[in-house]
C-alpha positions in Angstrom: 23.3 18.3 20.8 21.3 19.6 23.9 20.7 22.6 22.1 18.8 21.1 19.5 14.9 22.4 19.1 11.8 20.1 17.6 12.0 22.8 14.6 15.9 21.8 13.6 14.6 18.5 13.6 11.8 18.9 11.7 13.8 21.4 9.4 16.4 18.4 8.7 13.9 16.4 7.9 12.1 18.7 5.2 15.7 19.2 3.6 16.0 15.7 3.3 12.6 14.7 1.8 13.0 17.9 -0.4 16.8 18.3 -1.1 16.3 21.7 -1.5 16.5 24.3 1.3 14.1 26.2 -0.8 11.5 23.5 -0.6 11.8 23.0 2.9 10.9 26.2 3.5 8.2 26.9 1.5 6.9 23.3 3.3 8.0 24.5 6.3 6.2 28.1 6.0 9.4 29.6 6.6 12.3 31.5 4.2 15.4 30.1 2.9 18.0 31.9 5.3 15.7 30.5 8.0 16.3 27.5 7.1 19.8 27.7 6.3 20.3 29.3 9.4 19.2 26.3 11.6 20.8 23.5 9.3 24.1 25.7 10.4 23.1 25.7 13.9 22.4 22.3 13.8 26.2 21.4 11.9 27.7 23.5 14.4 26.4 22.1 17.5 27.0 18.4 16.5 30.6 19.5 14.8 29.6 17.7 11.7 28.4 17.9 8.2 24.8 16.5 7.9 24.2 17.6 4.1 26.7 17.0 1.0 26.2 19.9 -1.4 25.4 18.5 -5.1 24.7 19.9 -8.5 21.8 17.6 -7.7 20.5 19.4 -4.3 21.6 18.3 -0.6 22.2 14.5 0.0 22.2 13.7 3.6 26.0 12.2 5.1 26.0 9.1 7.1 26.2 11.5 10.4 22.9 12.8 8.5 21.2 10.0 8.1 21.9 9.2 12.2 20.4 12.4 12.5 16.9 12.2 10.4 16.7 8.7 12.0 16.9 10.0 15.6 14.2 13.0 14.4 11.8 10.5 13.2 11.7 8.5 16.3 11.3 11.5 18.3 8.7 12.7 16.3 7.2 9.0 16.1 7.4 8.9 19.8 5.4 12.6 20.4 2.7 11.3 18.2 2.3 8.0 20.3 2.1 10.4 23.3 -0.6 12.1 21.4 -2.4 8.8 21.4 -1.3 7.4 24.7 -3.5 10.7 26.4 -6.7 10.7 24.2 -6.4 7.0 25.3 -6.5 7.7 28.5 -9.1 10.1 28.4 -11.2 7.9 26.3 -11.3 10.6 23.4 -13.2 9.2 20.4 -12.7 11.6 17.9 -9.3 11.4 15.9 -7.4 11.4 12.7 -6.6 8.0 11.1 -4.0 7.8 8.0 -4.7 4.8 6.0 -2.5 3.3 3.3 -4.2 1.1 1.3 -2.2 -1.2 -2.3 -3.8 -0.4 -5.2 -5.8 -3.4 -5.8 -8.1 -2.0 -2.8 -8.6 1.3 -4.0 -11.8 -0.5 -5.4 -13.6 -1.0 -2.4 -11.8 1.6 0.2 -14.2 4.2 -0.4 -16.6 2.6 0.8 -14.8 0.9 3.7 -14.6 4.4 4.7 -17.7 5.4 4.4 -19.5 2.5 6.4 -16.7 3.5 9.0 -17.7 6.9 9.0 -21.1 6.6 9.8 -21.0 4.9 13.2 -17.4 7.5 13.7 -18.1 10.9 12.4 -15.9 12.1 14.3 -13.0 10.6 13.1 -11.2 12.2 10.2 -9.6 9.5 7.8 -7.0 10.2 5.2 -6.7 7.9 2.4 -3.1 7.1 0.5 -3.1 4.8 -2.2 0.1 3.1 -3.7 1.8 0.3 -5.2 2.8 -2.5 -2.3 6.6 -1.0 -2.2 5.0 2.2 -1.9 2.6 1.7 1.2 5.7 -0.6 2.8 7.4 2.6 2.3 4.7 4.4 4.6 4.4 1.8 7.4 9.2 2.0 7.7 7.6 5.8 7.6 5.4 5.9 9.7 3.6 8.1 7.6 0.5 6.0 7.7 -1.3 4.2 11.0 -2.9 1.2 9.3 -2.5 -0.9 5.9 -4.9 -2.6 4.2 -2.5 -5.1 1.7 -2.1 -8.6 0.5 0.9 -9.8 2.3 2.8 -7.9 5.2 6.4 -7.4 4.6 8.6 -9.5 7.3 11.6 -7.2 7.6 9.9 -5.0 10.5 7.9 -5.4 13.7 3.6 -6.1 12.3 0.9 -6.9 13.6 -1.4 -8.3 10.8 -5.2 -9.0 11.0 -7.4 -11.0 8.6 -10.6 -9.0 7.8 -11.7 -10.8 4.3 -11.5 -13.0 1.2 -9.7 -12.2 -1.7 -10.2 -14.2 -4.9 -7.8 -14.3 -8.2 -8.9 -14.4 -11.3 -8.0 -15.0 -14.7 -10.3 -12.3 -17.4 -10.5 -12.1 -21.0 -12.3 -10.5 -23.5 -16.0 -12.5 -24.4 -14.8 -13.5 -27.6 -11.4 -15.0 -26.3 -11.2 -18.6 -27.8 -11.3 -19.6 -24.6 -13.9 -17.9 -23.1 -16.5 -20.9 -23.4 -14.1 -23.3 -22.7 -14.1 -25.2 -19.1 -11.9 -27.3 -17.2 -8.8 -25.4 -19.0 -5.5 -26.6 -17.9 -2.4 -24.9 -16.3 -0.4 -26.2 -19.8 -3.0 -24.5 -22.1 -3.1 -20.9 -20.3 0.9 -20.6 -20.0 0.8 -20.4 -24.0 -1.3 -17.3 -24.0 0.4 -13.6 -23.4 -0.2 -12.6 -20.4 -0.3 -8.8 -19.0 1.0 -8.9 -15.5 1.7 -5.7 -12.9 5.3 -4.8 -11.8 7.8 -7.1 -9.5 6.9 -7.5 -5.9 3.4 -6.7 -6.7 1.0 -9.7 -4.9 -1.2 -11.0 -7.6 2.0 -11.1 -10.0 3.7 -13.4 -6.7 0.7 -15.4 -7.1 0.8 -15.9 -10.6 4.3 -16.6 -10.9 3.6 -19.2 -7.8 1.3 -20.5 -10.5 2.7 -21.1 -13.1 6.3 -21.8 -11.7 6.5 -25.6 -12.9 6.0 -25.0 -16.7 9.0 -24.8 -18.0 10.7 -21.4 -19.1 7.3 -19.3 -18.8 8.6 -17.2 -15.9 11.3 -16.1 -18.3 8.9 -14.8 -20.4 5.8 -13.8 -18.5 4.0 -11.1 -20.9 3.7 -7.6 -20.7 3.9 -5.7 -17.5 1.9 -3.1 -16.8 1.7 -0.4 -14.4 -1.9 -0.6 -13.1 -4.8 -2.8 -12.8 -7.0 0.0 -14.7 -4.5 -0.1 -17.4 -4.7 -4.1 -17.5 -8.3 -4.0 -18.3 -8.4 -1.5 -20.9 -5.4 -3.8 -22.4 -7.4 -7.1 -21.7 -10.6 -5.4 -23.2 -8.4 -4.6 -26.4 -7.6 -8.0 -27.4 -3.7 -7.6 -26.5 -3.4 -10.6 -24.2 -5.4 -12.2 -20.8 -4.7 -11.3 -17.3 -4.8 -12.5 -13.9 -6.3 -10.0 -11.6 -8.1 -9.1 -8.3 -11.6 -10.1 -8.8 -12.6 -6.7 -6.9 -11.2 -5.1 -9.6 -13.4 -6.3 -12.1 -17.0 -6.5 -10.6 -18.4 -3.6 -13.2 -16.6 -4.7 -16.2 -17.9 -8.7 -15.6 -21.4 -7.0 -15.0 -21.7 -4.9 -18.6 -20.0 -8.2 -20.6 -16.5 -6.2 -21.1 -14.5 -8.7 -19.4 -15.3 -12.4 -18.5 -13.6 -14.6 -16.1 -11.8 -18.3 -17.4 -12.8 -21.6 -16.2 -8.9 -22.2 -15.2 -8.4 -25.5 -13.0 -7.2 -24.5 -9.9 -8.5 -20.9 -9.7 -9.5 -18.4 -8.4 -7.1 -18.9 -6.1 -8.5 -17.6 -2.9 -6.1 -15.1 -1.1 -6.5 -12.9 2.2 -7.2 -9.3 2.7 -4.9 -8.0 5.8 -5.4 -4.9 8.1 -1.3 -4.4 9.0 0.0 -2.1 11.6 3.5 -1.6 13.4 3.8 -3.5 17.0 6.3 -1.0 18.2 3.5 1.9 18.4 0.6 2.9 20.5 -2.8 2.1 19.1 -4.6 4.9 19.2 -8.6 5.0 19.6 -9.3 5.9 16.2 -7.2 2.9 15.2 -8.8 0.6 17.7 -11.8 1.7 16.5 -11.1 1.0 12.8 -9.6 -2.2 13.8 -12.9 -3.7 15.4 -15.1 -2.2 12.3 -13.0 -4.1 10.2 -13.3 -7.4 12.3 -17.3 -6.7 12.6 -18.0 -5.5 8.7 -15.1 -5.4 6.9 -15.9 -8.6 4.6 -19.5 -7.6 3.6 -18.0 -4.0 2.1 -16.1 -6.3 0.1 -17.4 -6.8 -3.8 -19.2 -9.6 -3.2 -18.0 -12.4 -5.7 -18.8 -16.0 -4.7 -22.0 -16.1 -6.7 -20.1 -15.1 -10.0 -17.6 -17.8 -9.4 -17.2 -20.4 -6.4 -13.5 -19.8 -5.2 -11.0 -22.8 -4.5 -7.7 -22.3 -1.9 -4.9 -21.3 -3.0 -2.6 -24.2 -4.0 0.5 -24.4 -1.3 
């Protein structure tokens, strides 16, 4: 394998993400027999196959999978040398990838632009996902920091607080409810509920929630694939929600949407800047780091005067 070059790594890697060896060429900026031409290279030198060939496309083997592992950790490790020598020469300027779930999409933007003004010279790029999809990015290491609810404990994080996060549950204004206070946990399990996907944070919290009446996680409501889509639902009479009250600030302010006087909620959550410990921090993510320690609660919606938050029951 000493013959190997940093473009059959990278060319493995493109087939993989791709299965095609057209598309990893055309990502690549390189033709097909190119291509094909190193992944033969590559199969000959290590005197394996690293690609089944399927009706479906190419499907690494398990000596593949060794392989694309060992090419991202090489490839991990030259972009930590990158970092470890603007360090060093105190560079400030930079490129920052940030993940963010999609609850935070709401306030990100401007997270980023606050940032930007005292770092010009640091160009961010923004991904938004669902919280299995930015997890996905941080194994990845396709993004440097994540903003999320909850860090996942199956890999090596280092997680920072950097603001509140209150739960909410909305309605529309002529809900029954709506003028209701004190309402128990016993009366809002009987009303249909429209609640995001599996493994998504505020539906953790919700099930946390409601997990003592009896036989309501067996039948939850109606999930829904977005927060924007819960809304428009909630707006539309179809059932109530429990939601990120960042999500909502607009629709509470125009009378669309109004929050429940629940006991126990909101439930007061965390906002978490998460990064992996087995990398270099590199100055641009240093420098995000302490701007989200200094200001990153007060380019949060602000909601405490709307509705005083309690903690979130243990």
């Amino acid at each position: 394998m000493r013959n190997l070059t940093l473009r059959h790594l990278r060319a493995a890697q493109e087939i993989a993400r791709h299965g095609t060896i057209v598309r990893a060429a055309n990502t690549l900026g390189l033709t097909p027999p190119a291509i094909t031409i190193q992944l033969k290279q590559i199969e000959e030198d290590a005197g394996v196959i690293l690609f089944d060939r399927t009706n479906d496309g190419l499907r690494p083997t398990a000596a593949g999978l060794a392989f694309i592992d060992a090419a991202q950790m090489i490839e991990e490790r030259l972009r930590q040398l990158d970092d470890e020598i603007d360090a060093i020469k105190g560079v400030r300027a930079g490129t920052l990838a940030l993940g963010v779930v999609s609850t935070a999409k709401y306030f990100a933007p401007r997270l980023m632009a606050t940032f930007k003004k005292t770092h010009p010279d640091i160009a961010v790029s923004l991904t938004i996902g669902n919280r299995a999809e930015i997890i996905a990015k941080l194994k990845n290491h396709d993004v440097d920091i994540a903003l999320m609810g909850r860090s996942p404990s199956d890999m090596p994080l280092h997680s920072v607080v950097f603001g509140d996060h209150p739960l909410v549950m909305i309605a529309p204004p002529d809900h029954p409810l709506a003028k209701r206070r004190d309402i128990t946990k016993e009366e809002i399990a009987r009303e249909h509920f429209l609640i995001r996907e599996p493994g998504s944070g505020t539906r953790i919290s919700l099930e946390i929630f409601l997990g003592e009446i009896p036989g309501k996680l067996e039948d939850l409501g109606t999930e829904m694939s977005s927060n924007e889509t819960i809304k428009q639902a909630v707006m539309a009479g179809l059932g109530i929600a429990f939601i990120s009250a960042h999500t909502i600030a607009m629709e509470l302010e125009f009378g669309k949407l109004v929050t429940l006087d629940v006991i126990g909620m909101p439930i007061r959550r965390q906002w978490f800047s998460v990064t992996r410990t087995d990398r270099t921090i590199s100055p641009a993510m240093n420098a995000f780091q302490v701007f989200l320690r200094q200001r990153g609660a007060q380019c949060l919606p602000f909601f405490d005067k709307l509705y005083p938050m309690q903690q979130e029951p243990v």
